[in-house]
C-alpha positions as CSV (number, residue, x, y, z in Angstrom):
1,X,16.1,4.9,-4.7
2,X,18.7,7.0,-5.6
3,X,18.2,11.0,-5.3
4,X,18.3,12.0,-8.4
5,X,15.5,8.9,-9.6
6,X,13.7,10.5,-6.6
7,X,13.4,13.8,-7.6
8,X,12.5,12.5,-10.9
9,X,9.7,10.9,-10.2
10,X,8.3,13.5,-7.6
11,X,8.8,16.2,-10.1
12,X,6.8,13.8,-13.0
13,X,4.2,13.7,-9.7
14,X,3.8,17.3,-9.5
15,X,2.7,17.3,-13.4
16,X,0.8,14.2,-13.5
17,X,-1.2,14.7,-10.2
18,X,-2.9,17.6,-11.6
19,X,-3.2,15.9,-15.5
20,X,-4.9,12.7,-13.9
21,X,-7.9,11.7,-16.4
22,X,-10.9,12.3,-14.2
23,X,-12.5,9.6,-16.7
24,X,-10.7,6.5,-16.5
25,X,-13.6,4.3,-16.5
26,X,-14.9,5.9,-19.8
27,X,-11.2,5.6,-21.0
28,X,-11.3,1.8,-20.2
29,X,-14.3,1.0,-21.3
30,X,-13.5,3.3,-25.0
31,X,-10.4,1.0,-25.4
32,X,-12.0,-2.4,-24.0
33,X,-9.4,-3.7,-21.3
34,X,-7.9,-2.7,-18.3
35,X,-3.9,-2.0,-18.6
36,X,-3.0,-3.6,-15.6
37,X,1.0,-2.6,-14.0
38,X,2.6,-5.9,-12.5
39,X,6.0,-7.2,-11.3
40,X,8.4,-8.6,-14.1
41,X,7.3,-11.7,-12.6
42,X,7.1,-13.0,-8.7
43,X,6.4,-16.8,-8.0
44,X,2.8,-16.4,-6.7
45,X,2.2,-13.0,-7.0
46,X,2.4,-12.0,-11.4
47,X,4.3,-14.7,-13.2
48,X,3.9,-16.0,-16.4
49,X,2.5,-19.8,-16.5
50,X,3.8,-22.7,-19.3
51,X,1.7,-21.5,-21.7
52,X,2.5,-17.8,-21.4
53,X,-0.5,-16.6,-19.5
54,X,0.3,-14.0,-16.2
55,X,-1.6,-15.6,-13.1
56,X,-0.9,-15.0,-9.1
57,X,-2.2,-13.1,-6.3
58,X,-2.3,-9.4,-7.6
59,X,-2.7,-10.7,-11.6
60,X,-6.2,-11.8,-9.6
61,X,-6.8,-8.7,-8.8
62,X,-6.9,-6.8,-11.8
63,X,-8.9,-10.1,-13.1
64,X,-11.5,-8.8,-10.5
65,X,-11.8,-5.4,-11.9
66,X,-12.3,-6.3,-15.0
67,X,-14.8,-8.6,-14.1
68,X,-16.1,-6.0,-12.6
69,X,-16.5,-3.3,-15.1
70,X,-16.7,-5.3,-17.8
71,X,-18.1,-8.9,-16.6
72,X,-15.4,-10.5,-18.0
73,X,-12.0,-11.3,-15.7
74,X,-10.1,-11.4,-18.9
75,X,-10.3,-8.4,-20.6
76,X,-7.1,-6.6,-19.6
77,X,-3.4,-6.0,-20.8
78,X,-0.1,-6.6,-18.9
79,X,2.5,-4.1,-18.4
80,X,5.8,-6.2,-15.8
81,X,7.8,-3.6,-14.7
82,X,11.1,-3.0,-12.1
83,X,10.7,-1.3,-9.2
84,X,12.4,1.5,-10.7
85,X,9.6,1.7,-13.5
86,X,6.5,1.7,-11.9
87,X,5.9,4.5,-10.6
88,X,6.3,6.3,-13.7
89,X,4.2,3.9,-15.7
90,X,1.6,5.1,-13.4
91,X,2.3,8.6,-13.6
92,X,2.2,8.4,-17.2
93,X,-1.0,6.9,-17.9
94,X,1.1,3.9,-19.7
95,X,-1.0,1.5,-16.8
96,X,-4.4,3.0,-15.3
97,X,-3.8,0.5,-11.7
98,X,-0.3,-0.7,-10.7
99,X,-0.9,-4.7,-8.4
100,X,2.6,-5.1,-7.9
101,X,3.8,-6.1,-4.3
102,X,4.4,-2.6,-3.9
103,X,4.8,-1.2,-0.1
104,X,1.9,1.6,1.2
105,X,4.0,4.6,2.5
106,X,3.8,8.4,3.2
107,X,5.9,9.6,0.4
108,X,4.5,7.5,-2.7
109,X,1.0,8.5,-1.6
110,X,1.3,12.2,-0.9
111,X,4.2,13.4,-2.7
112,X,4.1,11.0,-5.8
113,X,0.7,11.7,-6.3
114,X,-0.5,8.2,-5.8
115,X,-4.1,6.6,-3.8
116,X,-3.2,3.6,-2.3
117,X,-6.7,1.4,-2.3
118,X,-6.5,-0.9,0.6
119,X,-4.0,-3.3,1.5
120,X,-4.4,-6.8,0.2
121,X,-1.1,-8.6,1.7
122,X,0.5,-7.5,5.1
123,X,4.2,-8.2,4.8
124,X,7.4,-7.3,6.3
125,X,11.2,-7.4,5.3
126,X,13.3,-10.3,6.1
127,X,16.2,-12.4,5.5
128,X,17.0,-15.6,3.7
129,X,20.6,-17.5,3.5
130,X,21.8,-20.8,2.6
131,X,21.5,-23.6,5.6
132,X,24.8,-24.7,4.9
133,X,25.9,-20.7,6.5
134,X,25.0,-21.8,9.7
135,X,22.6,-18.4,10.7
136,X,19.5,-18.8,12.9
137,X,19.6,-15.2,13.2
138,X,19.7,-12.0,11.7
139,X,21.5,-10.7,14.4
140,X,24.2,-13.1,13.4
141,X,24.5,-11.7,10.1
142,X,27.4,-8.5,10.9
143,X,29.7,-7.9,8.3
144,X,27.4,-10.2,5.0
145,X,27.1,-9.3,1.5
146,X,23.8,-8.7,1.5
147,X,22.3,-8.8,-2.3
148,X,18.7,-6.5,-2.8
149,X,16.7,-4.9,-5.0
150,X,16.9,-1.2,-5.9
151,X,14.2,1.4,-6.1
152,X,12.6,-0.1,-3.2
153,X,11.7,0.4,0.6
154,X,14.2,-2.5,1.4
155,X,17.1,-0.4,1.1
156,X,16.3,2.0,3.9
157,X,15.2,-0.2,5.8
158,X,18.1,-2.5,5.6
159,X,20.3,0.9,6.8
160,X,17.8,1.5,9.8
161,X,18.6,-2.0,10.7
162,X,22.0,-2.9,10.5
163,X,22.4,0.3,12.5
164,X,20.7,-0.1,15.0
165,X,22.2,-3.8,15.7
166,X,25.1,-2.1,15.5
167,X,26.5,-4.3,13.0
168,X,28.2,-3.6,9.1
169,X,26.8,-4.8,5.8
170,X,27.9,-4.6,1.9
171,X,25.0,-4.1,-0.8
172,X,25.0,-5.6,-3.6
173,X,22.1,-4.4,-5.7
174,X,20.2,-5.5,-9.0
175,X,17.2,-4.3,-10.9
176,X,15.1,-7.3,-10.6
177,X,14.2,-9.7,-8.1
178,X,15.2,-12.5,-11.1
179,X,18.5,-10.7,-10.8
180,X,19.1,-10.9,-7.4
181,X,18.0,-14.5,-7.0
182,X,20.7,-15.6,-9.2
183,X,23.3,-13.3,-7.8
184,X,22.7,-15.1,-4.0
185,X,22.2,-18.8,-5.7
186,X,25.8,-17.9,-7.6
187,X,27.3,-16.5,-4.2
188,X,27.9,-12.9,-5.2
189,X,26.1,-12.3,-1.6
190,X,25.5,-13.9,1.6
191,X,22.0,-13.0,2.3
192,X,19.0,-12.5,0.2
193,X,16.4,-9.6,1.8
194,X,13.1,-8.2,0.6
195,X,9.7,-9.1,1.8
196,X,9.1,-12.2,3.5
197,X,6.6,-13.0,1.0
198,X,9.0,-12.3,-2.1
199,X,11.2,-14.6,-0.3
200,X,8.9,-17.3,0.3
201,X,8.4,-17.1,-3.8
202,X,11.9,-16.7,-4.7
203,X,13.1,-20.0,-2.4
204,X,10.1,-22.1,-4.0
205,X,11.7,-21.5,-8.1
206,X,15.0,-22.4,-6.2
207,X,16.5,-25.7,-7.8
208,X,17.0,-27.0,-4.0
209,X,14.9,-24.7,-1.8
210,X,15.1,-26.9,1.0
211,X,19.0,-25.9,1.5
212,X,17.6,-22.2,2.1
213,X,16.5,-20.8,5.0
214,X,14.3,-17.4,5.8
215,X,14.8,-16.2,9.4
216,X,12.4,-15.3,11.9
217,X,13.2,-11.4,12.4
218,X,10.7,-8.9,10.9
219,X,12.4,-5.6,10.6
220,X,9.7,-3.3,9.0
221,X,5.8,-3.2,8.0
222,X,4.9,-3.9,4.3
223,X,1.2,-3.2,3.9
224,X,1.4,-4.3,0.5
225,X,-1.7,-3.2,-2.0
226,X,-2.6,-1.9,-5.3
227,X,-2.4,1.6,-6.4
228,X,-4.2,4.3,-8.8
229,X,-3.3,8.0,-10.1
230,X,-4.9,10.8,-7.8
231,X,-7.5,12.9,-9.4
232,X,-10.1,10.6,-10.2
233,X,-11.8,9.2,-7.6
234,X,-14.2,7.3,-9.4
235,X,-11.5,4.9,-10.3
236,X,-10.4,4.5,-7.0
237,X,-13.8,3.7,-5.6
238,X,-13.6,1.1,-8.4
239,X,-10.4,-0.1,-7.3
240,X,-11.2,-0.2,-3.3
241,X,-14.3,-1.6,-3.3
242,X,-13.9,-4.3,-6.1
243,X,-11.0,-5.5,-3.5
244,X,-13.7,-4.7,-0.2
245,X,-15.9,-6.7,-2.0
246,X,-13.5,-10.2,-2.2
247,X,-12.9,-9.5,1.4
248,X,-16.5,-9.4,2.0
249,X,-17.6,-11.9,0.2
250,X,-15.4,-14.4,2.2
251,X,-16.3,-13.2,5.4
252,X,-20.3,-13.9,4.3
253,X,-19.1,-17.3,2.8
254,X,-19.9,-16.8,-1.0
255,X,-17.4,-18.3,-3.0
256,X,-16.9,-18.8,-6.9
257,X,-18.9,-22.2,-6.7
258,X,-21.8,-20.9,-4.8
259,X,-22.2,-17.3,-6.1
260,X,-25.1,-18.1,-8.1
261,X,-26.8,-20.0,-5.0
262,X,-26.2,-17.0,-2.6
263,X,-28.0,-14.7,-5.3
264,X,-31.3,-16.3,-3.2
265,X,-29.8,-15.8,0.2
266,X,-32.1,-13.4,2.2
267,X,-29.5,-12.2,4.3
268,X,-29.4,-8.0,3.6
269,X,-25.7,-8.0,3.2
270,X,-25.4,-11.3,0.7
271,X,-28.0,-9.2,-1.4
272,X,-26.2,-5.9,-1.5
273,X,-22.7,-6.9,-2.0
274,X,-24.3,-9.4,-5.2
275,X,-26.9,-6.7,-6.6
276,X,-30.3,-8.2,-5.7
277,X,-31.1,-5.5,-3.5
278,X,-29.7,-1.8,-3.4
279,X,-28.0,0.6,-5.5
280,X,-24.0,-0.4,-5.2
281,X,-23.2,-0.5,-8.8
282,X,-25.1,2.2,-9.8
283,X,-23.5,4.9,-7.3
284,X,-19.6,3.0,-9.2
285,X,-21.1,3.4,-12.3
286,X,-20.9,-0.3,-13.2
287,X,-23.6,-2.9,-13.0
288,X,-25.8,-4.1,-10.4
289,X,-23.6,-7.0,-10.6
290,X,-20.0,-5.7,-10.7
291,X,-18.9,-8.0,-7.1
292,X,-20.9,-10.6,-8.1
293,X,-18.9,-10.7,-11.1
294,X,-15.4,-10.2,-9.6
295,X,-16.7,-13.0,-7.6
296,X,-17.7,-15.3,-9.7
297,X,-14.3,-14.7,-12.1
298,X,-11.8,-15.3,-9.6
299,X,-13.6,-16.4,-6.3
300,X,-13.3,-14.2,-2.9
301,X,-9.8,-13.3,-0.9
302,X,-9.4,-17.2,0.9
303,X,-9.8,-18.6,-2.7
304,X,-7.3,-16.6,-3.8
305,X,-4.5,-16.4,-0.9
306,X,-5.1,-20.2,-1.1
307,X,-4.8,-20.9,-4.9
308,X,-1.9,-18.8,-5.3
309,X,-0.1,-18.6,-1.9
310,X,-1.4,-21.1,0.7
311,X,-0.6,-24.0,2.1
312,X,-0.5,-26.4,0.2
313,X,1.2,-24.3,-3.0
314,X,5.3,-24.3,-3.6
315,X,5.0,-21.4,-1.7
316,X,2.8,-22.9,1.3
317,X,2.3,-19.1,3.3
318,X,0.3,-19.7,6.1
319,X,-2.8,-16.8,6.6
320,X,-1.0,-15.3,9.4
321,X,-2.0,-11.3,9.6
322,X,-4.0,-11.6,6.3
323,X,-6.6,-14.0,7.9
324,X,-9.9,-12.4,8.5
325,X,-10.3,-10.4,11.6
326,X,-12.9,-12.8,12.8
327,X,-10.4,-15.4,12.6
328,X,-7.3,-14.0,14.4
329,X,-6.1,-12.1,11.4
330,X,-6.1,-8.3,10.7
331,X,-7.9,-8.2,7.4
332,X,-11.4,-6.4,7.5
333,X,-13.0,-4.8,5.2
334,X,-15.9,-1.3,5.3
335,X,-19.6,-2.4,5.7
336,X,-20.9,-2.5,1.8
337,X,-23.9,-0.9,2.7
């Protein structure tokens, strides 16, 4: 981000931190839908289907908070933005939770006034190029037009690793991931970096995706997640435990299809994460069955990953780091309890 965007934004920060609505639930519920913030649209993760309708990985997730507060998935409004215009939508108040790919880090949480809820995709930066280049490694990429996107933690981390390979690069930077696609297909660049996820989606819209190739090196952590204004914590319990409870509910085994069944299960942790036992909703101020809602709209985690991003879709991730921790992955969720 340049330093005069920077500044921007951290000075907005300093005014909006303080002017956060401690009442965004009531806010929400007064106006009927939950203005969701996503990307202008990522393969996957937010993009808009044939018919017009956003779907993907972190559209789901505001689908499960509205299914939460108001028992219905679809009661929410869309607001794509750049990487350059999220933050302030957020600031703002234009969006009350930004699910947009967007990377956890010291700065946007402290200084821009923001509370990260969790981390739903663990991701890191990496490199795609044509096969026909020849490349098997980053390391063989000294001296390559390298085409990005701006606003974002890719840029610094690009610098942190060029230099210390010891090797020379020209940006070429665009607004939009869209915009940066096209500029590598067209040849304005050698190498397409972001996210190794973003790649993944951008390669599978590619008219021959099979010619493209993303390396192997990982050159930073993206602990990717959704994100809410500081000063009302309410909201961000609301946010954080409606994505605790997908988690959850995958490591128990209730899924869309048998959410209903599991309502009889006598196991103590089935019964507080779905309302038959306990006080969970009440202490969110939402419903005794605001996860079994978010559950029964879009299914738990696995269903999700998988619909949107496993194998087996044009993107075909594997789990990798976002398999359960009882599985060999690092996601894990706090006891609901």
């Amino acid at each position: 981000m340049k330093k005069a965007s920077f500044i921007a934004v951290a000075t907005a920060a300093t005014f909006m931190a303080g002017a956060a609505s401690a009442g965004t639930l009531d806010d929400v519920k007064a106006k009927g839908y939950i203005q969701c913030g996503i990307t202008t649209g990522l393969a996957g993760f937010a993009a808009p289907n044939d018919k017009g309708v956003w779907e993907g990985f972190d559209v789901d997730f505001c689908r499960a908070m509205s299914a939460a507060v108001f028992g219905d998935p679809n009661k929410l409004k869309y607001t794509p933005t750049t990487a350059k215009e999220r933050f302030t939508a957020l600031q703002s108040g234009e969006i009350d939770v930004l699910a947009r790919n967007t990377t956890w880090t010291f700065s946007r949480d402290v200084n821009l006034g923001f509370e990260f809820i969790g981390v739903n995709y663990y991701d890191g930066q990496g490199f795609m190029v044509k096969k026909a280049l020849g490349v098997k490694s980053a390391k063989e990429l000294d001296g390559a037009r390298v085409c990005l996107q701006s606003g974002t933690t890719t840029e610094l981390n690009l610098a942190d690793y060029f230099a210390s390979q010891g090797m020379k690069y020209d940006s070429v930077l665009f607004d939009t991931a869209d915009e940066v696609r096209e500029a590598y297909i067209k040849d304005t660049c050698d190498v397409y970096t972001t996210d190794q996820s973003g790649l993944y989606a951008q390669r599978s819209v590619i008219a021959d995706p099979e010619n493209h190739v993303v390396l192997p090196e990982i050159i930073s952590k993206e602990p990717l997640g959704p994100l809410v204004r500081h000063g009302d914590n309410n909201w961000g319990d609301i946010a954080r435990w409606t994505l605790n409870a997908l988690i959850i509910a995958e490591e128990l085994g209730v899924t869309q299809a048998n959410v209903d069944e599991m309502k009889n299960s006598k196991n103590p942790s089935v019964q507080r994460l779905l309302g038959t036992s306990g006080d969970l909703g009440s202490q969110l101020g939402l419903g005794a069955d605001w996860a079994y809602n978010a559950i029964k709209g879009v299914g738990n985690y696995g269903e999700i990953f998988a619909k949107h991003l496993g194998e087996g879709t044009s993107l075909n991730i594997s789990r990798g780091l976002n398999e359960l921790w009882s599985k060999g992955g690092i996601l894990y969720a706090p006891p609901a309890r």
